[in-house]
TORKOL-4160 file (C-alpha; in steps of 0.2 Angstrom, whole numbers, padded with zeros to 4 digits, m for minus):
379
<pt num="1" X="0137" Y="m0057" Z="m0062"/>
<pt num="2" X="0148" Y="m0056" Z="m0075"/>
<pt num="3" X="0160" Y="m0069" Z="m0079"/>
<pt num="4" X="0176" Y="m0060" Z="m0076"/>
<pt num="5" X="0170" Y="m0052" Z="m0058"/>
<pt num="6" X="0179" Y="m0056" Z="m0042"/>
<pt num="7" X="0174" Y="m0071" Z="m0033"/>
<pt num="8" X="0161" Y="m0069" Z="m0021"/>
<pt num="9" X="0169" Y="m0065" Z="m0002"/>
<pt num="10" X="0157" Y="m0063" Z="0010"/>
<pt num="11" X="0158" Y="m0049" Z="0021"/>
<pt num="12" X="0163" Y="m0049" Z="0040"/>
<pt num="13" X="0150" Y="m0046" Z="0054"/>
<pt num="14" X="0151" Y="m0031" Z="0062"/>
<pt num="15" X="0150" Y="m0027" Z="0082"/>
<pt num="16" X="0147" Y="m0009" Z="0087"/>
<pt num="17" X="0144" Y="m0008" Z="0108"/>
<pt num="18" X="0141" Y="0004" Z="0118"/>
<pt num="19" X="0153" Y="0016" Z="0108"/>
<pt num="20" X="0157" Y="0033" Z="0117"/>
<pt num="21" X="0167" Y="0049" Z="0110"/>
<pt num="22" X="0169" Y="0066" Z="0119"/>
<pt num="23" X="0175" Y="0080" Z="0114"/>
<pt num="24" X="0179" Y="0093" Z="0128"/>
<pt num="25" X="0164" Y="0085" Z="0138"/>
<pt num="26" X="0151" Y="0084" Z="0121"/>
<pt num="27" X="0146" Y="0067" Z="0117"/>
<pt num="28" X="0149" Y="0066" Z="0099"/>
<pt num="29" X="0145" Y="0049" Z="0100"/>
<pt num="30" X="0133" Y="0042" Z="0115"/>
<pt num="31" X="0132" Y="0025" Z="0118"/>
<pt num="32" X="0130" Y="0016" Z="0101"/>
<pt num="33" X="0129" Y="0000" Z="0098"/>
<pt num="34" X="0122" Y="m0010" Z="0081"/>
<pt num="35" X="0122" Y="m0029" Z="0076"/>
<pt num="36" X="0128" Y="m0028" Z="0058"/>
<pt num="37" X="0126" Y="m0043" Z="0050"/>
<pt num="38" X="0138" Y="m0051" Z="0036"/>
<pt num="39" X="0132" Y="m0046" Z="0019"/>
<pt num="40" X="0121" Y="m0031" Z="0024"/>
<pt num="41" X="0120" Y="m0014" Z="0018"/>
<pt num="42" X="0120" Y="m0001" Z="0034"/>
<pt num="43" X="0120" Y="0016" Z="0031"/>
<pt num="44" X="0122" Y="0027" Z="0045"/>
<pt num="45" X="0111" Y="0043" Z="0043"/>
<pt num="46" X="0109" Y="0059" Z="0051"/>
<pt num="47" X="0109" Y="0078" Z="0048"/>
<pt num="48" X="0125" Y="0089" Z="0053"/>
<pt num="49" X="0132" Y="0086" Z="0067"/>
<pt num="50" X="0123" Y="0070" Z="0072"/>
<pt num="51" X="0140" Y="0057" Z="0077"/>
<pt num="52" X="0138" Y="0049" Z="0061"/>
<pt num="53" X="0154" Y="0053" Z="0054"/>
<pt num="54" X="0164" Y="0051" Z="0071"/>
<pt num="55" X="0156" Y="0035" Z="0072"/>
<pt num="56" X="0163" Y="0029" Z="0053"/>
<pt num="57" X="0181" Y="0036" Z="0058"/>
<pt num="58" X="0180" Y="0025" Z="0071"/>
<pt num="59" X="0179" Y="0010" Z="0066"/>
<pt num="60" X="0189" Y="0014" Z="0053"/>
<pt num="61" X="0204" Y="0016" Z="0066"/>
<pt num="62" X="0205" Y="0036" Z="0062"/>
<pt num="63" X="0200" Y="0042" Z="0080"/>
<pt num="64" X="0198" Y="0029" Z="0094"/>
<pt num="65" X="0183" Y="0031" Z="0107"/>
<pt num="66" X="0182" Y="0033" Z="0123"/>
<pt num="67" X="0171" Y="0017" Z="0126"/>
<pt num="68" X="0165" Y="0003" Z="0120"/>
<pt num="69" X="0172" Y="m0010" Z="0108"/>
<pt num="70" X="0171" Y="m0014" Z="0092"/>
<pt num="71" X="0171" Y="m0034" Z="0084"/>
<pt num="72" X="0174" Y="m0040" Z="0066"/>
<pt num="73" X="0169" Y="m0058" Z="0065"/>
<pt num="74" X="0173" Y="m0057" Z="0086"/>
<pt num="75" X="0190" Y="m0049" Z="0085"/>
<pt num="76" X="0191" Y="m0033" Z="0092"/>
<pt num="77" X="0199" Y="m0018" Z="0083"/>
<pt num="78" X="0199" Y="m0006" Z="0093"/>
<pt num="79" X="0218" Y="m0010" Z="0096"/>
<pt num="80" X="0221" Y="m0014" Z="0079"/>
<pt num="81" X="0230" Y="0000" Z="0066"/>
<pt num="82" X="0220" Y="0005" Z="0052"/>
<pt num="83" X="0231" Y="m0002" Z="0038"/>
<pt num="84" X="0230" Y="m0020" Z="0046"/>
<pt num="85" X="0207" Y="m0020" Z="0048"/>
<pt num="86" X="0207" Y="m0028" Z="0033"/>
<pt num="87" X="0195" Y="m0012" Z="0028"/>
<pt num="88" X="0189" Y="m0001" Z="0012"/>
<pt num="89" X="0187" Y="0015" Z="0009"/>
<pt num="90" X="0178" Y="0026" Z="m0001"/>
<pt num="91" X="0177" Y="0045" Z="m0001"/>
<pt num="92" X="0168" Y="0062" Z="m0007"/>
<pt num="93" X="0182" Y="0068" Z="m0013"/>
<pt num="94" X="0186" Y="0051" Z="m0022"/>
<pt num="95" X="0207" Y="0054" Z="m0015"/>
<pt num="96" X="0214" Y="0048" Z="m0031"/>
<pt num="97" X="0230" Y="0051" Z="m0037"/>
<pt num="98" X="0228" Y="0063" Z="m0052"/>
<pt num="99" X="0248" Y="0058" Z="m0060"/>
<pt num="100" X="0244" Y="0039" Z="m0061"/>
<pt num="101" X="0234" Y="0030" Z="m0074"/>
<pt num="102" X="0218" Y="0022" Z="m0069"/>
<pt num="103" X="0223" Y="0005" Z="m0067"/>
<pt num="104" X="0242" Y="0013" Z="m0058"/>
<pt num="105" X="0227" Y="0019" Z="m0045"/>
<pt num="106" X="0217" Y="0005" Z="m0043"/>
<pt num="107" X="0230" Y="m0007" Z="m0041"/>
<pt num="108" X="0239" Y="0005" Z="m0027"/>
<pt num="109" X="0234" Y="m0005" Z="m0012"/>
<pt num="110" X="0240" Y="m0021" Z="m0019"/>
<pt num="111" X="0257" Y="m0014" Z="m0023"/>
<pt num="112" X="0260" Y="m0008" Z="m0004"/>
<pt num="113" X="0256" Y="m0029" Z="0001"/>
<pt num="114" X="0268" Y="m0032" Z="m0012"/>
<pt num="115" X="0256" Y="m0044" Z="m0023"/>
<pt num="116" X="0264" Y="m0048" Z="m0041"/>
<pt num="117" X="0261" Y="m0041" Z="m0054"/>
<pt num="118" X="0253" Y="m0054" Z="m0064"/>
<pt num="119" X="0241" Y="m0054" Z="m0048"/>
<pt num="120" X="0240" Y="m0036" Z="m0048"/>
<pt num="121" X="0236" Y="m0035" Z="m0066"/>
<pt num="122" X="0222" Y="m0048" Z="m0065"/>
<pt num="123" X="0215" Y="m0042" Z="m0046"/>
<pt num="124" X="0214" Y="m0023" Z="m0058"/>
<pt num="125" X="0207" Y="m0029" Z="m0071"/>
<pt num="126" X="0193" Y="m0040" Z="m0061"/>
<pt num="127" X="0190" Y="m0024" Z="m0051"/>
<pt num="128" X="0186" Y="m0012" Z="m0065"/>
<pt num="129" X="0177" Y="m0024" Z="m0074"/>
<pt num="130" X="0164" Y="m0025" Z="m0058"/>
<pt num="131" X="0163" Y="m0007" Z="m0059"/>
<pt num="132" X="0161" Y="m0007" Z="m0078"/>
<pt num="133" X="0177" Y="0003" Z="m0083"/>
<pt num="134" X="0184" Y="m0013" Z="m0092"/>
<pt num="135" X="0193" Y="m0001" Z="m0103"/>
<pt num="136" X="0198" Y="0012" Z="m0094"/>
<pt num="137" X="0214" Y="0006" Z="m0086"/>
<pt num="138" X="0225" Y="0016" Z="m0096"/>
<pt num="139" X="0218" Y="0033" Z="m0095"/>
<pt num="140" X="0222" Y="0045" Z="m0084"/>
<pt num="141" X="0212" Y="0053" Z="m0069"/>
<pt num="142" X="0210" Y="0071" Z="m0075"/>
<pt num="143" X="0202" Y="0063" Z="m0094"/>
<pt num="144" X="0185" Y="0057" Z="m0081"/>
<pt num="145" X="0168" Y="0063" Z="m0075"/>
<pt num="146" X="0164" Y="0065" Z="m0060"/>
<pt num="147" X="0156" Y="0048" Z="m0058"/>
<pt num="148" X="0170" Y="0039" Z="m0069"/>
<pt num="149" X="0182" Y="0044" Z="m0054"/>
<pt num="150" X="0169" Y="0038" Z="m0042"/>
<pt num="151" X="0169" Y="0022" Z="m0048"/>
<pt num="152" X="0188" Y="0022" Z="m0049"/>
<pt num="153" X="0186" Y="0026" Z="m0031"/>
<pt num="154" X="0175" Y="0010" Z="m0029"/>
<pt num="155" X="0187" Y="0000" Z="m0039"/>
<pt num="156" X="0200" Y="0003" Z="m0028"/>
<pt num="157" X="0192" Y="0000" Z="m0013"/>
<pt num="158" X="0186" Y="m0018" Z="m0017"/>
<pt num="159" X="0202" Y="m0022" Z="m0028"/>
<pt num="160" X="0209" Y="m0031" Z="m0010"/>
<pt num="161" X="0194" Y="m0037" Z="m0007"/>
<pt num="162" X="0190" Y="m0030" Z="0010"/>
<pt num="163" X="0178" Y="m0038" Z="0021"/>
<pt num="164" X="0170" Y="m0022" Z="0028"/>
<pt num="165" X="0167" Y="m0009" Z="0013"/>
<pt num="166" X="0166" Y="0009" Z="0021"/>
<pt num="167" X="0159" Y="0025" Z="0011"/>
<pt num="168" X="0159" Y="0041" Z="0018"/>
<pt num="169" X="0147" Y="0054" Z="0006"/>
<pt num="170" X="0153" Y="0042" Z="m0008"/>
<pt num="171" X="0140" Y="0051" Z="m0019"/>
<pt num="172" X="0140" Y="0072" Z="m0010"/>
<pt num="173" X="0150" Y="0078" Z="m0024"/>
<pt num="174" X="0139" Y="0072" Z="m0040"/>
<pt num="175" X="0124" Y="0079" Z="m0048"/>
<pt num="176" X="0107" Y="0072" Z="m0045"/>
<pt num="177" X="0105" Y="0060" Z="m0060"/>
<pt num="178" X="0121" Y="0052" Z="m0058"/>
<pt num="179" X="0119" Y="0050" Z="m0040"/>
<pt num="180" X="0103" Y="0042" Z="m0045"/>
<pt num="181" X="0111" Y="0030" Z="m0057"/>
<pt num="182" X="0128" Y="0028" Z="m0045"/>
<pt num="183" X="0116" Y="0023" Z="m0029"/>
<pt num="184" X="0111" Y="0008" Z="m0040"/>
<pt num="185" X="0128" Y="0003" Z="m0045"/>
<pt num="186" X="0135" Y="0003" Z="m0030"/>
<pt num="187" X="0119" Y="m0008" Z="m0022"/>
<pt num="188" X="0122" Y="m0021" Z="m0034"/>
<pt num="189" X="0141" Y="m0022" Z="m0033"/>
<pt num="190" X="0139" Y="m0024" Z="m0015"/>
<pt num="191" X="0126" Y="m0038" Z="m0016"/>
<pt num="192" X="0136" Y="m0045" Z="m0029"/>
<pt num="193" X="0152" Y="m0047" Z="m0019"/>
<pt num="194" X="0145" Y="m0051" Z="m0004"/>
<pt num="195" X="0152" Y="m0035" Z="0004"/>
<pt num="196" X="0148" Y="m0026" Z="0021"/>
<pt num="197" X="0146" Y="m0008" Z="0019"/>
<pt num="198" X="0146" Y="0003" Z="0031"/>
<pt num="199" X="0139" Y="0021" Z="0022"/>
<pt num="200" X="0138" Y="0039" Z="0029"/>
<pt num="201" X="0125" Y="0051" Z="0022"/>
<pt num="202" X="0114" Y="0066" Z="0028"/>
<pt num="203" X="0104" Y="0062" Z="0012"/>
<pt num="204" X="0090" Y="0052" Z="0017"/>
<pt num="205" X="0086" Y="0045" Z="m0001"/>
<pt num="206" X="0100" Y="0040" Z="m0003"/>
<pt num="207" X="0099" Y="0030" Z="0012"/>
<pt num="208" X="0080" Y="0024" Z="0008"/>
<pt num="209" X="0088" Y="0019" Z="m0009"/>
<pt num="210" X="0103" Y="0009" Z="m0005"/>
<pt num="211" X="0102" Y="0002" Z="0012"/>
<pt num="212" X="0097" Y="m0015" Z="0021"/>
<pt num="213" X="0097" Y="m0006" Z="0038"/>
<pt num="214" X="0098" Y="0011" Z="0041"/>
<pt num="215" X="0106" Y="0019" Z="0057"/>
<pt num="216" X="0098" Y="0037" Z="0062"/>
<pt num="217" X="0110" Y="0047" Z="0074"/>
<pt num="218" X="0103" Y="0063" Z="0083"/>
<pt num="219" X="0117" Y="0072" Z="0094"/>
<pt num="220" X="0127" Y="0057" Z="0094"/>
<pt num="221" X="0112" Y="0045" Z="0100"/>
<pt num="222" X="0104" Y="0033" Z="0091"/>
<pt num="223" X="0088" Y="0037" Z="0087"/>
<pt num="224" X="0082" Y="0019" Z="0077"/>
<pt num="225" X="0091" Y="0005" Z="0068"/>
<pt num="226" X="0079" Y="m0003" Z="0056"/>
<pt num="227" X="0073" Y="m0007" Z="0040"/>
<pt num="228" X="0070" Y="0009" Z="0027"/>
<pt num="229" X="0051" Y="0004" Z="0028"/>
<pt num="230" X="0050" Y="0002" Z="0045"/>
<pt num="231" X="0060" Y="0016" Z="0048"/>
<pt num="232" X="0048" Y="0029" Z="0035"/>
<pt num="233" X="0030" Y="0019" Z="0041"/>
<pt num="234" X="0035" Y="0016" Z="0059"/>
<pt num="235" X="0046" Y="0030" Z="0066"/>
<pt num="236" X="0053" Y="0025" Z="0086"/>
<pt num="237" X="0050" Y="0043" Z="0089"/>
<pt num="238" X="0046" Y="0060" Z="0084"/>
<pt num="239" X="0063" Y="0061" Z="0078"/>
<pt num="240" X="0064" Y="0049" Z="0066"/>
<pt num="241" X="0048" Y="0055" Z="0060"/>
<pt num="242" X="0055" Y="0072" Z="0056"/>
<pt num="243" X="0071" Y="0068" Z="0051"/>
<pt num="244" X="0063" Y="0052" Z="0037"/>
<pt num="245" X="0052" Y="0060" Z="0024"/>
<pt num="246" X="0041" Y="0074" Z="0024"/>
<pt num="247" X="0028" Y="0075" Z="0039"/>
<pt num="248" X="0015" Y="0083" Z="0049"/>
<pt num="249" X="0019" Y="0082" Z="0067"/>
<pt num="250" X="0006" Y="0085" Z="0080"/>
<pt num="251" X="0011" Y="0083" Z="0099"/>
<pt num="252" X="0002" Y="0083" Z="0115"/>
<pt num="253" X="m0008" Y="0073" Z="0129"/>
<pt num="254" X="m0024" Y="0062" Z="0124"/>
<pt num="255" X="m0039" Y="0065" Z="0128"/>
<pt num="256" X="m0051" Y="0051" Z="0136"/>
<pt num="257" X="m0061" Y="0055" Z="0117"/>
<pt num="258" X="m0046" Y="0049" Z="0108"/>
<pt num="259" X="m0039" Y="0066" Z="0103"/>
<pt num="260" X="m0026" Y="0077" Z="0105"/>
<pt num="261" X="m0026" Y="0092" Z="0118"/>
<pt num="262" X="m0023" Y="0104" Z="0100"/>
<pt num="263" X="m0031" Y="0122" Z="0099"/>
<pt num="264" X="m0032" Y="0125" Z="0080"/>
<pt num="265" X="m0045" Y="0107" Z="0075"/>
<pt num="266" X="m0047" Y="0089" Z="0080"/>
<pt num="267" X="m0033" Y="0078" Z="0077"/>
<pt num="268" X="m0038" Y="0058" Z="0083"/>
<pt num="269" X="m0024" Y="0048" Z="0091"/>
<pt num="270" X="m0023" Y="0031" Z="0084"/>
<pt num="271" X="m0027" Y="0021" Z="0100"/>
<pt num="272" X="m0009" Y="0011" Z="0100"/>
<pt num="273" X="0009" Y="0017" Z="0096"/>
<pt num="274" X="0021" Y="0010" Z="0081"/>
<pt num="275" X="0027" Y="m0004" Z="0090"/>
<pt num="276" X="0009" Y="m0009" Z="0097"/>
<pt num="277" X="0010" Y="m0002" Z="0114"/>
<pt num="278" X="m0005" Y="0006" Z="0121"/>
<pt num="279" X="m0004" Y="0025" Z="0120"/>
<pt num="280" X="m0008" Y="0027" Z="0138"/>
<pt num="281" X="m0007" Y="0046" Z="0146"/>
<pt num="282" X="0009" Y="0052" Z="0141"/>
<pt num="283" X="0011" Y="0063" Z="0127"/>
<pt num="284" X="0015" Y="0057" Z="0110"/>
<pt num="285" X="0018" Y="0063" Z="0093"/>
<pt num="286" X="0004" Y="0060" Z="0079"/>
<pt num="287" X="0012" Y="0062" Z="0063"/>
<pt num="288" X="0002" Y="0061" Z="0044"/>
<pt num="289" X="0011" Y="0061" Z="0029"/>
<pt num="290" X="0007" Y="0077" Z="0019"/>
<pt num="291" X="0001" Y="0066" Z="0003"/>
<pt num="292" X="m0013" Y="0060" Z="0014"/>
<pt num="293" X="m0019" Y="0076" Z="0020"/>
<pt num="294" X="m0036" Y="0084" Z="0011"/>
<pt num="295" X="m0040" Y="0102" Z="0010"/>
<pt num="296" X="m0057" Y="0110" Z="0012"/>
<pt num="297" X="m0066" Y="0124" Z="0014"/>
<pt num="298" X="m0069" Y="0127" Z="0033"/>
<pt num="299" X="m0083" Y="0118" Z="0039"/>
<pt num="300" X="m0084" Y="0108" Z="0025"/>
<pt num="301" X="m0072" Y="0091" Z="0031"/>
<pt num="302" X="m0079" Y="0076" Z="0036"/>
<pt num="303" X="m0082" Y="0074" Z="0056"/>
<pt num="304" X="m0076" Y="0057" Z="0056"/>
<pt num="305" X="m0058" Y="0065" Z="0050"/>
<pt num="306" X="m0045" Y="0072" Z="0059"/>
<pt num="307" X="m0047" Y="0092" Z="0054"/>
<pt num="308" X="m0036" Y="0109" Z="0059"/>
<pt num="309" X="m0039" Y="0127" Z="0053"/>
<pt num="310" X="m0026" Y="0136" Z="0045"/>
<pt num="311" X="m0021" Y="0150" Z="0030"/>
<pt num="312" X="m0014" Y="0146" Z="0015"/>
<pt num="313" X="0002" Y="0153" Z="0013"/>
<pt num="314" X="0011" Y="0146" Z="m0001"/>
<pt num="315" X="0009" Y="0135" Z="m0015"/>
<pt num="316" X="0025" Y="0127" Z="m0022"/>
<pt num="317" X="0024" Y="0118" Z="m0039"/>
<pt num="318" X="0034" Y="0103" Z="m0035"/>
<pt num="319" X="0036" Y="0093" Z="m0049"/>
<pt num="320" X="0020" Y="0079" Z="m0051"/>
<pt num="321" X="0015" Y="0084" Z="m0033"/>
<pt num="322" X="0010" Y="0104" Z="m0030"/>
<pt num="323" X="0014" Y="0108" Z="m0010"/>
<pt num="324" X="0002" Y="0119" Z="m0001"/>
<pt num="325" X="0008" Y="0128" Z="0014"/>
<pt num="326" X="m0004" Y="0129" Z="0028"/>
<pt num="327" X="0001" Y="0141" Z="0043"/>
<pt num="328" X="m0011" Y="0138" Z="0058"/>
<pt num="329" X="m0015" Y="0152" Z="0070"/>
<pt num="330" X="m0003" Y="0146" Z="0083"/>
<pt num="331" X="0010" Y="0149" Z="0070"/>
<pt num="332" X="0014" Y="0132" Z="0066"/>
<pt num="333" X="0017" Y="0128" Z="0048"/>
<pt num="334" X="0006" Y="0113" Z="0041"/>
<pt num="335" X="0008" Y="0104" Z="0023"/>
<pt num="336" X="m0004" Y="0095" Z="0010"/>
<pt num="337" X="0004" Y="0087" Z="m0007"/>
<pt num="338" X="m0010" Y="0088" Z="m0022"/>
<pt num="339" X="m0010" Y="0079" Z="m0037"/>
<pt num="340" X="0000" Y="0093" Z="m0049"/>
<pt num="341" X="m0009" Y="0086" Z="m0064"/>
<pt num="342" X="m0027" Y="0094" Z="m0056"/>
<pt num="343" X="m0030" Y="0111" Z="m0055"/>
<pt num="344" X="m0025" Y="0117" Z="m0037"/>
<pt num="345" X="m0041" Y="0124" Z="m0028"/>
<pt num="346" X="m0032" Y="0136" Z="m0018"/>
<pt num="347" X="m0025" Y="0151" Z="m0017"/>
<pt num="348" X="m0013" Y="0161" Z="m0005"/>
<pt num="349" X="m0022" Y="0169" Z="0011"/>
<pt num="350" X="m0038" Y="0159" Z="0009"/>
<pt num="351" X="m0043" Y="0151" Z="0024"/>
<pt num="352" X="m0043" Y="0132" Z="0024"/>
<pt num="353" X="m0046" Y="0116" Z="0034"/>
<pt num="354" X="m0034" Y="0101" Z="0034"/>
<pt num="355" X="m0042" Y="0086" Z="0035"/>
<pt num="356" X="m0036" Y="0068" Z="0034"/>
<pt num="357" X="m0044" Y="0049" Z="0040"/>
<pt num="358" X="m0040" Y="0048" Z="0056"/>
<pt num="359" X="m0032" Y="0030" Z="0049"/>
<pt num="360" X="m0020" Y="0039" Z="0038"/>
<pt num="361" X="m0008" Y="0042" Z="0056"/>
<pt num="362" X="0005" Y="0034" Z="0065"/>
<pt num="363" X="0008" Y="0038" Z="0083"/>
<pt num="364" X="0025" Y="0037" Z="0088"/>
<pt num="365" X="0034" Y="0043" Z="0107"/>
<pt num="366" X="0040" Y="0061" Z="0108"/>
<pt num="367" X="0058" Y="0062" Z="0111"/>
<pt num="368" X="0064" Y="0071" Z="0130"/>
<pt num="369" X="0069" Y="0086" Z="0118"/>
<pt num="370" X="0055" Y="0089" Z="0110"/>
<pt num="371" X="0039" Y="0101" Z="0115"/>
<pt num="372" X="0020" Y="0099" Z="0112"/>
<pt num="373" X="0016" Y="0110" Z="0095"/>
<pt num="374" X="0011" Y="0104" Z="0078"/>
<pt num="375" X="0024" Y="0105" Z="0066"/>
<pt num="376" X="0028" Y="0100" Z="0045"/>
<pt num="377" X="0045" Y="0092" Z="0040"/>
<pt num="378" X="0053" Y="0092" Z="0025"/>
<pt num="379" X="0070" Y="0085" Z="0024"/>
């Protein structure tokens, strides 16, 4: 850390239970409840739509819920005003004031609790040198990139050392490079304060990148709470395993052989779910990651493997990987990743069989929305 940062204040524990918001009879939010612990990085995840950014507002104190309650270090906040949560903010549209100077914006929050201005000066000056604008005070807004204002943002936020850090789409405005570079920043600067963060995002690299914990929300529900590896290798359901990464789903009963009831091939159920339960009678979701899946000519894959019959329909270059889109005859659409460096050996409308080790899947539970089909994601 550099010697001129702000001291480190660890962050505030955070209680979310059993937290409820309707809107005319919709749950926006259902039930939620996580343990965040003092110090960690959450971000809550979730496509459009999902309660994720209901949930942030709340605890922020810009809507109130319907039930539930919510503790910082055991104080509950539910009935406290935002401006008095001891709480920092950071959005999209970074909300700065394009008339004032850098350090006239960062130091904002410090003039409305009336700090000095000898404290205010050093409280700026620590703040931007944490988000490595040390020289920047004096500019103005409108003379910044994207990411300069970001960080300016950032700044901002931390400047009255909040113990809960909340981001909303802190990175949805920025090109892809500098939200690769700004993901980084902001992990370290969190860790380095000892901060809570609370982040939103529908971006699930971002939050694979950045988090401790990740939160996924489905129509207001919450689908899995855990760690980015455990939510990508052991997904609680056939959400999560859509929703996280790129998949091949299949769902159905299991057969007394070990496979699944599945017209277009064999697909072998491992015998125990992610969390080491038995797999038992009711349906489940086998999911293979597309990286892992083969390609052959039909009746050439390997009878110990996991095979299903389908028609090539596109091949996408894709970078270093090359994505080949298999459509089975049931209509559902099937992915393989190659090696782009190799020459592909496929083409469109050639008929194909998938095939994968049976060892290469994860069997998860099927949510009560979903139905039995086969199915690739791609978020």
């Amino acid at each position: 850390m550099s010697p001129t940062a702000p001291p480190r204040a660890p962050g505030a524990a955070l209680s979310v239970r059993s937290i409820t918001k309707r809107y005319g009879g919709t749950p926006a939010v259902d039930d939620v409840s996580l343990e965040v612990a003092a110090g960690e990085f959450v971000t809550l995840l979730g496509a459009s739509g999902s309660g994720k950014t209901t949930l942030l507002r709340i605890i922020a104190g810009f809507d109130d819920a319907d039930g539930g309650s919510l503790l910082l270090d055991g104080r509950e906040l539910r009935s406290v005003p935002v401006h008095k949560r001891d709480i920092g903010m950071v959005f999209q549209n970074y909300a700065l004031f394009p008339h004032l100077s850098v350090e006239q914006n960062v130091a904002y929050p410090l003039r409305m609790r009336r700090l000095s201005r000898a404290e205010r000066q050093r409280r700026v000056a620590e703040a931007l040198e944490a988000v490595r604008l040390p020289t920047f005070g004096r500019r103005r807004i409108t003379q910044l990139s994207g990411g300069q204002q970001q960080r300016v943002a950032l700044a901002r936020a931390i400047v009255s050392r909040p113990r809960l850090l909340l981001m909303d789409e802190p990175l949805g405005a920025l090109d892809r490079n500098l939200r690769d570079a700004l993901q980084l920043e902001i992990s370290r600067l969190s860790r380095e304060l000892g901060l809570t963060v609370i982040n939103v995002t529908h971006d699930q690299e971002e939050a694979l990148t950045m988090s401790d914990r990740i939160a996924l929300l489905d129509h207001g529900r919450l689908v899995q709470f855990a760690t980015p590896d455990e939510l990508y290798h052991r997904p609680a359901d056939d959400t999560a395993a859509a929703f996280v990464g790129e998949s091949n789903l299949f769902r159905g009963a299991v057969r007394g052989d070990g496979t699944l009831e599945l017209a277009e091939g064999i697909v072998f159920s491992p015998p125990t779910l992610v969390d080491g339960s038995p797999v038992g009678d009711a349906a489940v979701a086998v999911m293979v990651r597309p990286s892992l899946v083969d390609i052959a000519e039909p009746g050439r894959a390997p009878e110990a493997h996991s095979r299903v019959d389908g028609v090539v329909r596109g091949v996408v270059y894709a970078g270093d990987s090359r994505k080949v889109i298999v459509v089975t005859r049931s209509g559902a659409e099937l992915i393989s990743r190659e090696d782009a460096a190799r020459p592909t050996r496929v083409a469109v409308d050639q008929h194909v069989t998938l095939h994968w080790d049976p060892r290469a899947s994860v069997v998860t539970r099927v949510s009560p929305d979903s139905h039995s089909h086969a199915e690739s994601t791609a978020s």
